[in-house]
C-alpha positions as CSV (number, residue, x, y, z in Angstrom):
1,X,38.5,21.1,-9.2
2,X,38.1,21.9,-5.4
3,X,35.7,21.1,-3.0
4,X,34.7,22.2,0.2
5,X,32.3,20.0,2.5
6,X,30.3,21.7,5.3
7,X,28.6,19.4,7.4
8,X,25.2,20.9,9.8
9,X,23.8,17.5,11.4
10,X,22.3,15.5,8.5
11,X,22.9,17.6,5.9
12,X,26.1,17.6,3.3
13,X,26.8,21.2,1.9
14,X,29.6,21.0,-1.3
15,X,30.5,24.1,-3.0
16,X,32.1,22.9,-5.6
17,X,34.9,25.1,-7.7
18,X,36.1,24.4,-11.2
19,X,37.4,25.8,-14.5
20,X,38.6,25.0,-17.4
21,X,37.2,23.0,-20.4
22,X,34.7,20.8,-19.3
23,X,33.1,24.3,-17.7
24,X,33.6,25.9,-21.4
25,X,32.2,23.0,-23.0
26,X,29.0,23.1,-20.8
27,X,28.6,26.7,-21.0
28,X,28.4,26.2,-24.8
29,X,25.9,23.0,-24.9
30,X,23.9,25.1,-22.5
31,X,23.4,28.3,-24.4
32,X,22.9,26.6,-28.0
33,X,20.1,24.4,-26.6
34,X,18.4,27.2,-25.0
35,X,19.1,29.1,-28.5
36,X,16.9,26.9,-30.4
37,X,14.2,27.9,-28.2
38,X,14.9,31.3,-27.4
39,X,12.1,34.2,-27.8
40,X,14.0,37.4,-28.7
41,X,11.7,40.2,-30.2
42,X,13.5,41.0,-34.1
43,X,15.0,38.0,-34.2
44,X,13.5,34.1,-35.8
45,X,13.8,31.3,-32.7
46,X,17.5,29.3,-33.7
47,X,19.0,32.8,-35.2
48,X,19.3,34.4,-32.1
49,X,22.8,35.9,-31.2
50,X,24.9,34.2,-28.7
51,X,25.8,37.2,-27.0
52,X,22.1,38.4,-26.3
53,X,21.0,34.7,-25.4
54,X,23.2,34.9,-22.7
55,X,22.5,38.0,-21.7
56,X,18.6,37.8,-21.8
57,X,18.6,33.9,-20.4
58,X,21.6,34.6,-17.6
59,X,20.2,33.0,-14.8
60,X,19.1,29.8,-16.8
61,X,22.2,29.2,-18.3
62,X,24.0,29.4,-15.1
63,X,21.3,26.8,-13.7
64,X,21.4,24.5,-15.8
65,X,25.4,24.3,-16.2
66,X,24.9,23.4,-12.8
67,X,22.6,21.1,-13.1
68,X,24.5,19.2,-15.8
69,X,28.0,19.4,-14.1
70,X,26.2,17.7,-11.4
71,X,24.7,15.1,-13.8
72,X,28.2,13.7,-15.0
73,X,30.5,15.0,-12.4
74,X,28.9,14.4,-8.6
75,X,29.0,10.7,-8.8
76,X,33.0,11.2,-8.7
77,X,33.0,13.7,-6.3
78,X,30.7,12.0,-3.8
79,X,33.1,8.7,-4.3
80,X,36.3,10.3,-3.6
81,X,34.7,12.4,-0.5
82,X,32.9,9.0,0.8
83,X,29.6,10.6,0.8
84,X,26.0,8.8,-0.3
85,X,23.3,11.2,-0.1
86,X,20.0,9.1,0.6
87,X,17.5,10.2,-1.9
88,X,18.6,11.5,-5.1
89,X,16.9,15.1,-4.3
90,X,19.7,17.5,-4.9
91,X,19.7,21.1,-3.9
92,X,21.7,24.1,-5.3
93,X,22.4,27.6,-4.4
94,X,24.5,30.6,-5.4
95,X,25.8,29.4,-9.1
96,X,28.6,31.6,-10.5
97,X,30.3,31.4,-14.0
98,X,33.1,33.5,-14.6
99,X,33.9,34.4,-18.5
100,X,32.4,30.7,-19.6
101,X,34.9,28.8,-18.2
102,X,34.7,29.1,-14.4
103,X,32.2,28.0,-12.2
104,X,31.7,28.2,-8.4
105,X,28.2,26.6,-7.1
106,X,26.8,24.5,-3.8
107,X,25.3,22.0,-3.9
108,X,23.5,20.4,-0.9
109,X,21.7,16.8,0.4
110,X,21.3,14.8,3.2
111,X,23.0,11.7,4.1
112,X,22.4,9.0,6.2
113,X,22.3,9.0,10.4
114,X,25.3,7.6,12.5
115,X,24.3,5.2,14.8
116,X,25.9,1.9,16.8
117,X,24.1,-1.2,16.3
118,X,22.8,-2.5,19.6
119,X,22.8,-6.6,20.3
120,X,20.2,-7.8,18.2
121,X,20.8,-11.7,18.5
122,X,17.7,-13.6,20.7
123,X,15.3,-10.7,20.9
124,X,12.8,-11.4,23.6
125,X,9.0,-11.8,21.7
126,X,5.7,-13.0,22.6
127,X,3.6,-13.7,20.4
128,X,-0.6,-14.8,20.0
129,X,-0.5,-18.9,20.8
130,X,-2.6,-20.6,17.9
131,X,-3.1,-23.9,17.2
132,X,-5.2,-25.4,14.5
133,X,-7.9,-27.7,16.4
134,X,-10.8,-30.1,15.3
135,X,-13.3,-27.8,15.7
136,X,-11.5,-25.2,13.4
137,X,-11.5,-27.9,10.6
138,X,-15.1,-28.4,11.4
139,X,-16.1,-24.8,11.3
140,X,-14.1,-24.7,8.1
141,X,-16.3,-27.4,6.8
142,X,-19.2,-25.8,7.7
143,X,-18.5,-22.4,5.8
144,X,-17.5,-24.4,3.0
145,X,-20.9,-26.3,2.4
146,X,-22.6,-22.9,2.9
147,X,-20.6,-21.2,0.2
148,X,-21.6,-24.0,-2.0
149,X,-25.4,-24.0,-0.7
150,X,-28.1,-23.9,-3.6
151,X,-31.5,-22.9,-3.7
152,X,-34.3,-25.4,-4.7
153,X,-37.6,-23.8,-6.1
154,X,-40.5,-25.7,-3.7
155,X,-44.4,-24.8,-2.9
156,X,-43.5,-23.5,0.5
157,X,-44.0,-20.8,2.6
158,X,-41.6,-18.2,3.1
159,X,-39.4,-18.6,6.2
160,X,-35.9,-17.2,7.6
161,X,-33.1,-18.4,4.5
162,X,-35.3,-18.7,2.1
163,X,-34.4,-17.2,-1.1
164,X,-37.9,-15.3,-2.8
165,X,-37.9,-13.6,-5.9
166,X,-40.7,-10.8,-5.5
167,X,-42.5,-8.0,-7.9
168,X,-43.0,-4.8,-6.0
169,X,-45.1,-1.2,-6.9
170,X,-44.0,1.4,-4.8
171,X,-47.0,4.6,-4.8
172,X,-45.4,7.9,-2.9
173,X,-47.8,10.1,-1.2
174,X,-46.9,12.6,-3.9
175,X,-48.2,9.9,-6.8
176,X,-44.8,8.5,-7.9
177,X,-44.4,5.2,-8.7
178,X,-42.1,2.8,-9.3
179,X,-42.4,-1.4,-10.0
180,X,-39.1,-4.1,-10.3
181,X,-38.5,-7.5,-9.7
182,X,-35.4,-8.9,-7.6
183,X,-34.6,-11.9,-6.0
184,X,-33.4,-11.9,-2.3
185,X,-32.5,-13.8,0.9
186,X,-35.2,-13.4,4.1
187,X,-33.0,-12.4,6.7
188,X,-29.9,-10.8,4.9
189,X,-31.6,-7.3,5.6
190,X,-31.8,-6.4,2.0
191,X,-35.8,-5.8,2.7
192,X,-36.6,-3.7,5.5
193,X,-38.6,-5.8,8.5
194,X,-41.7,-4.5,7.9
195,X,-42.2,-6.4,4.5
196,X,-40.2,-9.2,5.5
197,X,-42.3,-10.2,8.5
198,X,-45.2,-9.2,5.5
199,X,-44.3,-11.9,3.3
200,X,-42.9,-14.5,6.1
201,X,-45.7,-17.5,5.9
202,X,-46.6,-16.3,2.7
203,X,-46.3,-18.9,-0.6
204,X,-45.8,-18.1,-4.2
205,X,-48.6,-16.6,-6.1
206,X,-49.7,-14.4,-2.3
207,X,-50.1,-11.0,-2.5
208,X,-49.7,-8.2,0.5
209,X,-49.9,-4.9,0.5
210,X,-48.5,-2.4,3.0
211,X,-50.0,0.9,3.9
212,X,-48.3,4.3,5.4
213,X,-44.4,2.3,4.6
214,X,-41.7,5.6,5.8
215,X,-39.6,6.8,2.9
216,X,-36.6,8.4,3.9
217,X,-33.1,9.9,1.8
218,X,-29.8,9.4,1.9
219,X,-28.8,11.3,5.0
220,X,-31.5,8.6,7.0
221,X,-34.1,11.7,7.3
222,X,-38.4,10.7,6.7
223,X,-39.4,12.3,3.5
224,X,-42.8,10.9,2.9
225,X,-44.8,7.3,3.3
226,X,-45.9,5.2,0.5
227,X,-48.2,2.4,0.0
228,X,-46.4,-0.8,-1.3
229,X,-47.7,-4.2,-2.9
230,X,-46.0,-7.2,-3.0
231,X,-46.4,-10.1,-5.1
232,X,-44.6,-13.6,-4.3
233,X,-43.2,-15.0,-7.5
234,X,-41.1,-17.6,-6.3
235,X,-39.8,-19.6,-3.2
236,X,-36.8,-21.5,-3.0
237,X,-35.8,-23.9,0.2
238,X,-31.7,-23.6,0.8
239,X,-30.5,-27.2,0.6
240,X,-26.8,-27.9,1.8
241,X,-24.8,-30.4,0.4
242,X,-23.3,-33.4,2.7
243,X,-19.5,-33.6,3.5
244,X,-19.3,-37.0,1.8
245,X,-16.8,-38.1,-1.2
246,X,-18.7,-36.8,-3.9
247,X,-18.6,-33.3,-2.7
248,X,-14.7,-33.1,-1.8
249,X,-13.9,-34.8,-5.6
250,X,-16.4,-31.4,-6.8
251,X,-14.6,-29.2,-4.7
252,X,-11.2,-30.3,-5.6
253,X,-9.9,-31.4,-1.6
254,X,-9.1,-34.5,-2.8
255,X,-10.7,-38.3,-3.5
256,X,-12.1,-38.9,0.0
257,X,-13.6,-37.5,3.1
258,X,-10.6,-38.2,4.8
259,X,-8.3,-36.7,2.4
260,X,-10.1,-34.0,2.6
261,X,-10.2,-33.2,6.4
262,X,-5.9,-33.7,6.0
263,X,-5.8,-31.2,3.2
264,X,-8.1,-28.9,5.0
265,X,-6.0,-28.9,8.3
266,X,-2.7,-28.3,6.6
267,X,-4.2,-25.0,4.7
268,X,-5.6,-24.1,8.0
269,X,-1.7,-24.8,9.7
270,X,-0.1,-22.4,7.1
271,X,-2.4,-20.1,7.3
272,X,-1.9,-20.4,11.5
273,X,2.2,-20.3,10.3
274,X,1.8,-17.0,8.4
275,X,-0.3,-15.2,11.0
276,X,2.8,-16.1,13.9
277,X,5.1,-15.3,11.6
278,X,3.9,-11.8,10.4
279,X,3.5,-11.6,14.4
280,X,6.5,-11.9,15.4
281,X,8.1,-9.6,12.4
282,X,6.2,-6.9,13.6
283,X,7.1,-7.2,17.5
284,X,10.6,-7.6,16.2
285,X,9.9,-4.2,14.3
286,X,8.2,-2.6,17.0
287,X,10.9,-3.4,19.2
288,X,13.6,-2.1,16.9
289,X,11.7,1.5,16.8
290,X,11.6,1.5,20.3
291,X,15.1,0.8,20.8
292,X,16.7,3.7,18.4
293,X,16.2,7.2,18.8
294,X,18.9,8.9,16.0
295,X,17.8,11.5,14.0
296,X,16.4,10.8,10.5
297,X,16.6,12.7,7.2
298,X,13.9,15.0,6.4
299,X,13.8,14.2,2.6
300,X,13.3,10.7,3.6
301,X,10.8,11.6,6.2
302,X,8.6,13.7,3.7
303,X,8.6,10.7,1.4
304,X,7.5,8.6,4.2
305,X,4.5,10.5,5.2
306,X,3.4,11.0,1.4
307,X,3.2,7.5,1.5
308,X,1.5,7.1,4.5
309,X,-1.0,9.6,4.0
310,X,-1.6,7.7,0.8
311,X,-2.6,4.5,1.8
312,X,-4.8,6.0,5.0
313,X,-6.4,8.1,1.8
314,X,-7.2,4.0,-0.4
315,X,-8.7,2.9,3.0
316,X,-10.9,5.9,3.6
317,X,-12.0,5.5,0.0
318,X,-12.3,1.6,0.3
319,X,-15.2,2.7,3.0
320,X,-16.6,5.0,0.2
321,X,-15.1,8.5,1.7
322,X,-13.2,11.1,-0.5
323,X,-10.7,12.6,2.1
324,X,-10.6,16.5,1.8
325,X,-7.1,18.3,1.9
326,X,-8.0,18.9,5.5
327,X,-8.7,15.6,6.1
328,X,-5.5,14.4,4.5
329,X,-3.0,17.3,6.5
330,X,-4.7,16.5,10.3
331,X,-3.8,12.7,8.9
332,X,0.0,13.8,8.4
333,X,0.3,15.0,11.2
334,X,-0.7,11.9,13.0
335,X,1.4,9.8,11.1
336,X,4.8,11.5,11.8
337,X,5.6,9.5,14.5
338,X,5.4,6.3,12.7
339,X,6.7,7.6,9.5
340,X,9.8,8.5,12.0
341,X,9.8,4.8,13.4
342,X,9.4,3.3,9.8
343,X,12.7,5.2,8.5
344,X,14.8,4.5,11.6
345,X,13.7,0.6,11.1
346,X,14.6,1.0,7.7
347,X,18.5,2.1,8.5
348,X,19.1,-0.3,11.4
349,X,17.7,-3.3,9.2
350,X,20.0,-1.7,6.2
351,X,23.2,-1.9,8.6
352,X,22.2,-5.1,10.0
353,X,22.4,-6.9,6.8
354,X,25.7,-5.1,5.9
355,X,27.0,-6.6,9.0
356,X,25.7,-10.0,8.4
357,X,27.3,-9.7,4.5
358,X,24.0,-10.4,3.0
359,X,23.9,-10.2,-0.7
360,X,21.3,-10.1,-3.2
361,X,21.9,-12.2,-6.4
362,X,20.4,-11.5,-9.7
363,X,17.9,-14.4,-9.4
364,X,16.5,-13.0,-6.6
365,X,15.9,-9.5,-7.7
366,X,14.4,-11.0,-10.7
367,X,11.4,-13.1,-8.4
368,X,11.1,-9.8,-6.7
369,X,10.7,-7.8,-9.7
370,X,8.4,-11.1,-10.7
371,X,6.0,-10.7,-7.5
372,X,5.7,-6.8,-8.3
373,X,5.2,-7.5,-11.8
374,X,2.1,-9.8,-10.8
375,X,0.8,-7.5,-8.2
376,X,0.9,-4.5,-10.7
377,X,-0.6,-6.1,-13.5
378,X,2.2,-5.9,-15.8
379,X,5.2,-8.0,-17.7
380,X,8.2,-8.7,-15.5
381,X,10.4,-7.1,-18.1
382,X,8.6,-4.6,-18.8
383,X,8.9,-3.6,-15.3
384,X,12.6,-4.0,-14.9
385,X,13.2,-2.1,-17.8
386,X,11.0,1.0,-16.2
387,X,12.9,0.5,-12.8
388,X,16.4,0.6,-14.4
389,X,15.6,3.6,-16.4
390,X,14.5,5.2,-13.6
391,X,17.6,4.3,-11.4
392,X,15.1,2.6,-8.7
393,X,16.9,-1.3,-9.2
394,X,19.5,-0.6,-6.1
395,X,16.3,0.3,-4.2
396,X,14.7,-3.1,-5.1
397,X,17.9,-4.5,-3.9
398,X,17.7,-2.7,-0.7
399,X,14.2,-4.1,0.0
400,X,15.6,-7.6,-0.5
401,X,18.5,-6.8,1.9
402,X,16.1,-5.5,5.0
403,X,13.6,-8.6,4.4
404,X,17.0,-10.8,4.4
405,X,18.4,-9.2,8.0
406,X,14.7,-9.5,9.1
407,X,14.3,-12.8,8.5
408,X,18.1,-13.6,10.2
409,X,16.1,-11.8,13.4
410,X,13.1,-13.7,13.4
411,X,15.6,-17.0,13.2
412,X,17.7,-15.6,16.2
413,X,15.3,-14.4,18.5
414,X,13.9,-16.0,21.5
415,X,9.7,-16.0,20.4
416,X,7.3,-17.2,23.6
417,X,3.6,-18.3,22.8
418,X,1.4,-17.0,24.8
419,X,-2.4,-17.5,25.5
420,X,-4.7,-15.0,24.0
421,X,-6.0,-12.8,26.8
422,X,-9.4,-13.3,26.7
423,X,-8.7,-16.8,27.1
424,X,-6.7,-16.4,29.9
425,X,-9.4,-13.9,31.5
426,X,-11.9,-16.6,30.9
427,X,-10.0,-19.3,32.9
428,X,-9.4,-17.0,35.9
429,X,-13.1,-16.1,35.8
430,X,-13.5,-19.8,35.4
């Protein structure tokens, strides 16, 4: 075997020379797979002759003996050259065989970028000051009784929070009709203002009826008026439960008032924890990006940008649009500069943690393949099983090791609270 490595910035070109054998043997596997399948006029698919199989299907044979000498022999090659291409996209070019048993071929990939590390003990980060107070509990208490507000049926007339339960007939200008019943809140804006202030003073059993009401489509445009009647079927008053013992037992925050409050402020304090801590990740990351400025590989940056472009795709669709192609490509090309930050992160976290010796042991790939499994729906080893097979495991692994050296940064660096900046415009006003 002999091998000749051709290096243009990023990119790893091998042409790759061999004979012998293990060429032979390939050749042969090759052609009496594709003879089994081979569509030769005057001749039944599996009795074709070897001769004209390899004369008709030439250019696949030669293909796909490459592709299989790289399946079992590039792993050895890349090992003794000290090369790691960083995807497993694998390119190849000008494939020769020479009488079955000689073949000359490049193969090409990209490999990682070069770079020095740069100090990265006691990074300098400021992050949001936050501090859980008393009136955050209180506020917290608040939403809490409201969420657990209920709605008592009295002979009352309708006013702001109420909760009514109406019958209405709709008659259109052009004589359609239409008639339902639904409950509602006054004041959530589920009924336009017109009826609302209608019905407002109004008690169950009342009638109104509106003349001339604007009907209008989907785009917000007037399409016609209609006459609409109303009938009251019910009232109910929106009574919120007391903060007392009784309610934190229901609610499950413990056996007292007290108790409560305590539990209450240390959710509130991890939630504050979480918030300062995701924070101060991304400054750290931010400052990383801004830091580095090496070349990244293009197979990895096309990756990147598919995903990115994905996700800005979900949260389009979350607010109900169906992004166009067009939509999608302007949205690519606004994302390269992050999906260049994201990849250069990525490689200075990677060598960070090789500096630091981190490790990942099989217990913690497994809660990592556990959290995935939970967020995807799906059995733990079910998904382990997919990941091996699909040689994605050291990638896992890899995503263990950048969270490890992040969190060694976030221990190391030198965080400073600051004030939010509204506040602190508010005391200079002050």
């Amino acid at each position: 075997m002999n091998v000749v490595v051709e290096s243009n910035e990023l990119v790893r070109t091998l042409t790759i020379k061999d004979e012998g054998e293990k060429v032979k043997n390939l050749v042969e596997e090759v052609v009496k797979e594709i003879s089994k399948v081979a569509n030769v006029p005057g001749f039944r698919k599996g009795n074709v002759p070897k001769n004209i199989v390899k004369a008709k299907y030439k250019n696949e044979i030669k293909e796909e003996v490459a592709r299989n000498y790289v399946s079992r022999y590039l792993q050895e090659i890349l090992e003794q050259y000290n090369l790691k291409p960083v995807t497993q996209e694998v390119y190849f070019g000008e494939v020769e065989i020479v009488n079955d048993q000689e073949i000359t071929f490049k193969v090409s990939f990209e490999v990682a970028p070069e770079f020095e590390l740069k100090p990265y003990e006691g990074m300098e980060v400021e992050i949001t000051k936050l501090e859980v107070k008393d009136e955050d509990v209180e506020k917290y208490i608040q939403n809490l009784l409201e969420r657990n507000a209920q709605y008592i049926p009295e002979d009352k007339e309708v006013e702001e929070g109420d909760k009514v339960k109406i019958k209405y007939h709709i008659v259109s200008e052009k004589g359609e009709e239409e008639e339902d019943e639904f409950e509602t809140i006054v004041g959530s804006g589920t009924l336009r203002k017109e009826i609302e202030d209608a019905i407002k003073g109004k008690k169950a059993g009342d009638k109104v009826e509106l003349e001339n009401i604007p009907l209008y489509n989907e785009k917000g445009e007037e399409i016609g008026k209609a006459k609409v009647e109303i009938e009251i079927l019910e009232v109910s008053r929106k009574v919120i439960p007391e903060f007392n013992d009784e309610f934190v037992k229901k609610v499950g925050l413990g056996e007292n008032v007290e108790e409560a409050k305590n539990k209450i402020k240390e959710n509130l304090q991890k939630q504050v924890d979480e918030i300062k801590k995701q924070e101060t990740q991304q400054k750290i990351l931010d400052k990383i990006a801004s830091e580095y400025d090496f070349p990244v590989p293009n197979s990895l940056l096309e990756l990147e940008l598919q995903n990115l472009a994905q996700r800005y795709a979900q949260q389009l669709q979350a607010y109900g649009i169906n992004p166009n192609r067009e939509m999608l490509e302007a949205a690519r090309e606004g994302l390269t500069k992050t999906a260049i930050n994201n990849i250069r992160v990525m490689f200075v976290l990677t060598k960070i943690a090789e500096k630091e010796g981190l490790t990942v042991s099989e217990d913690e790939l497994n809660k990592e393949i556990e959290r995935l499994a939970k967020r995807y729906n799906t059995e733990a080893e079910d998904l382990k099983q997919y990941l091996t097979e699909r040689n994605m495991i050291e990638g896992i692994k890899s995503d263990i090791l950048r969270q490890k050296a992040l969190d060694i940064l976030v221990q190391k660096a030198n965080i400073k609270e600051v004030e939010k900046q509204e506040e602190k415009q508010e005391e200079n006003n002050g």
